[in-house]
N, C-alpha and C positions, 0 to 999 in steps of 0.2 A: 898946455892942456892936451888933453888923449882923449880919442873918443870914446864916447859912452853909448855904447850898443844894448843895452837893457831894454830886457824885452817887458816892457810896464803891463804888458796881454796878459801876462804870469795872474796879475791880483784879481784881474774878471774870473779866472777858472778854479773853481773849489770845492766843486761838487765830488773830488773826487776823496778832498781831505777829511779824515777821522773823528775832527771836532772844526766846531767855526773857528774863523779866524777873531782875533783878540778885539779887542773892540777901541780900544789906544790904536795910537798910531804907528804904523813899523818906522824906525830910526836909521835901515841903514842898506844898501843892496851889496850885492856879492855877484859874479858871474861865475863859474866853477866848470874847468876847461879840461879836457883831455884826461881824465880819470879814470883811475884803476881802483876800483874795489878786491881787495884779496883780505880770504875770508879763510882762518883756521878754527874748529871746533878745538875745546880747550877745558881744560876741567876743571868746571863749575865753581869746587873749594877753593881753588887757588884766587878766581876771580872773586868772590865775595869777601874775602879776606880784604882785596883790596875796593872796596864797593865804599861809599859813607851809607851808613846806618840807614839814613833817612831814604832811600833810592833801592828799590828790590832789581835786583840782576832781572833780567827780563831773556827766558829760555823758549826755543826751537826746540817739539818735539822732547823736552826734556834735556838738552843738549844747550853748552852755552859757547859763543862764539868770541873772538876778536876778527879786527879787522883792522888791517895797514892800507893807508887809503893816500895814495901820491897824486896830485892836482896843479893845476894853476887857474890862476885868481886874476881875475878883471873883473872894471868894475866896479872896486872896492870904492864906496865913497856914502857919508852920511846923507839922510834925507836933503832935498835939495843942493847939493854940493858936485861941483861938476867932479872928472875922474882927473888928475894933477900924475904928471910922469915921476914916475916913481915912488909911490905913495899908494896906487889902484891895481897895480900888476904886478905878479913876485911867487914864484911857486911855496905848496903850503903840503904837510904831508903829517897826518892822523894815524896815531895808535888808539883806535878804540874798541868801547863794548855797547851793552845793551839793556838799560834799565828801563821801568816805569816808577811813576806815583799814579796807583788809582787806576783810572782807565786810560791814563796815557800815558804814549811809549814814545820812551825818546833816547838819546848818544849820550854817553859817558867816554870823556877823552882822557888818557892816560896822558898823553902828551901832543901835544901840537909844535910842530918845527916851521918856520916860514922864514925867508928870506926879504925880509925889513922889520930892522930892528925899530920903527916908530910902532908898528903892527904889533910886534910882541910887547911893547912897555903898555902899549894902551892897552891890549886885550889881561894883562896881566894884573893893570891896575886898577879898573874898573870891573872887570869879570873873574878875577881870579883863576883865570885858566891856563893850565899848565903851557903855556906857551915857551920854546925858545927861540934863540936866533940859528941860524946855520947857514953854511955855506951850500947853494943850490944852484942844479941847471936843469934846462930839460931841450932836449933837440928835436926835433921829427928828425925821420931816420926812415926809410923806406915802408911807407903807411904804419909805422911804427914811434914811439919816443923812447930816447935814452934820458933817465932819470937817476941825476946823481944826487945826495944834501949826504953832509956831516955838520954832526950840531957843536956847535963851536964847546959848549959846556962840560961834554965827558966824551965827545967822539963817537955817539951812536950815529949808524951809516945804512943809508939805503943807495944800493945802487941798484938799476934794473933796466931791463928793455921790456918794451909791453906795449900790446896793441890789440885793434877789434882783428875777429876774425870770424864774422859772420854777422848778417842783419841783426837790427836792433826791436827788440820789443818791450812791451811795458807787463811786469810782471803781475799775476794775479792773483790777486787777495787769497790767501792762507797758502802761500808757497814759501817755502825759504828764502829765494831771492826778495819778495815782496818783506820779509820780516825783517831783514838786512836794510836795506834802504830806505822803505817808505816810511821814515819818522819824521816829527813835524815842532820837533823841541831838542832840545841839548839839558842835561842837568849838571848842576856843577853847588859847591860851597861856597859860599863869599867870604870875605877878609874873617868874619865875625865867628865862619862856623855854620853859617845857616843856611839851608837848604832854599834853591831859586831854578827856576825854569826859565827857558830862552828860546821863545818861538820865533818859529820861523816858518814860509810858506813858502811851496814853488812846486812844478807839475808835476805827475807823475815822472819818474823817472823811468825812461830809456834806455835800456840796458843792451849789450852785445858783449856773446862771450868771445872771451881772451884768451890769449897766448902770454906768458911772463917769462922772462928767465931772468931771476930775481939773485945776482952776483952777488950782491952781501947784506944782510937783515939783521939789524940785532936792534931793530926802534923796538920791540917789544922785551928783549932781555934787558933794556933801560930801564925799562919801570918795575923788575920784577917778576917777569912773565916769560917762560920756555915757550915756547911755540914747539906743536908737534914734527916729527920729520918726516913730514908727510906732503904732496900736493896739495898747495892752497883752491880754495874756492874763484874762480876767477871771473869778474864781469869788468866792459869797458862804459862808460859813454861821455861821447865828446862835447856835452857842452847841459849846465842846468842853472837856468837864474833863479835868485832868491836875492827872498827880503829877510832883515831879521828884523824881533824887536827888542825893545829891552826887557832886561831880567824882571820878572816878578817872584816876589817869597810866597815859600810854598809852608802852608798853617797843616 
């Protein structure tokens, strides 16, 4: 067993979230560790081509975004279930976008890459989400981490170095950093085709920007997607617990 540092404080504080929380009970927690949001604007048509019908791209300003998002996971463990070595910690690394249904905005993930392959069959088989396995590390490195994964399936690669460099704050309502982060769902399709939401809760998010020097990216030409050759958008922060719950269909 490994310890389980989840901070349960998380489900008292909600006053700060969009809509209440679900009225079921959440299923599972997550801890979300050393994180780098990198953020490229990206043209719109390209992304709705690749959107499900059912799910509107959700736009900045008129502008649509992806985001390569490299992490690690503690944690990981169903409602009441302690955290088991090797099974609760394992770095996880997101090519995603940005849709709503209705009035709520939530993640669209082109691919998820994580390092435990029991994590990818379950999320793949029950949530249908593009998850694979890959091979991954992450080091600290002088107030910094080196971030390597290659996905074992066609070789898409992130390598990087990246770190905060400067105090942390929480971003505020109708800013672009706050439209990037503060969502409070995932959308995604089930086995069948049909449209489901997947909430989730946790505090506002803490942000400090960053520094990246990003040695090789091609997790979003996997799915489809050029990324501009431009300087990405960059924020860090070191640590955000959460609960999920399960998928409800969306009428």
């Amino acid at each position: 067993m490994t310890d389980h540092d989840f901070d349960a404080g998380i489900l008292t504080a909600v006053t700060h979230r969009p809509w209440t929380l679900p009225e079921s009970p959440w299923v599972m927690t997550q801890t979300w560790r050393d994180l780098l949001f990198a953020h490229w604007r990206v043209d719109e048509q390209v992304l709705r081509a690749k959107i499900p019908a059912a799910f509107r791209l959700d736009l900045f300003d008129g502008a649509a975004y992806v985001g390569v998002v490299p992490f690690r996971m503690t944690n990981v463990a169903p409602r009441g279930v302690p955290s088991l070595p090797g099974m609760s910690e394992f770095p996880e690394l997101n090519v995603r976008t940005y849709v709503r249904v209705g009035d709520k905005a939530g993640v669209y993930f082109f691919s998820l890459d994580a390092a435990n392959a029991l994590a990818v069959r379950t999320a793949r088989t029950l949530l249908n989400l593009p998850y694979f396995q890959a091979a991954m590390s992450v080091s600290p490195i002088a107030e910094a981490f080196a971030y390597q994964s290659r996905r074992e399936a066609d070789g898409a690669e992130f390598v990087a170095t990246y770190g905060p460099v400067g105090p942390g704050s929480i971003p505020a309502a109708g800013t672009l950093e706050y439209f990037l982060t503060e969502r409070y769902c995932l959308y995604n399709l089930d086995r069948r085709g049909r449209p489901y939401r997947m909430d989730i809760h946790h505090p506002p998010w803490t942000l400090q920007p960053a520094r990246a020097e990003l040695l090789r990216n091609t997790m979003a030409d996997a799915s489809g997607i050029a990324l501009p050759d431009q300087p990405p958008l960059l924020h860090f922060s070191a640590r955000q617990d959460m609960v999920a719950w399960g998928p409800a269909g969306i009428t």
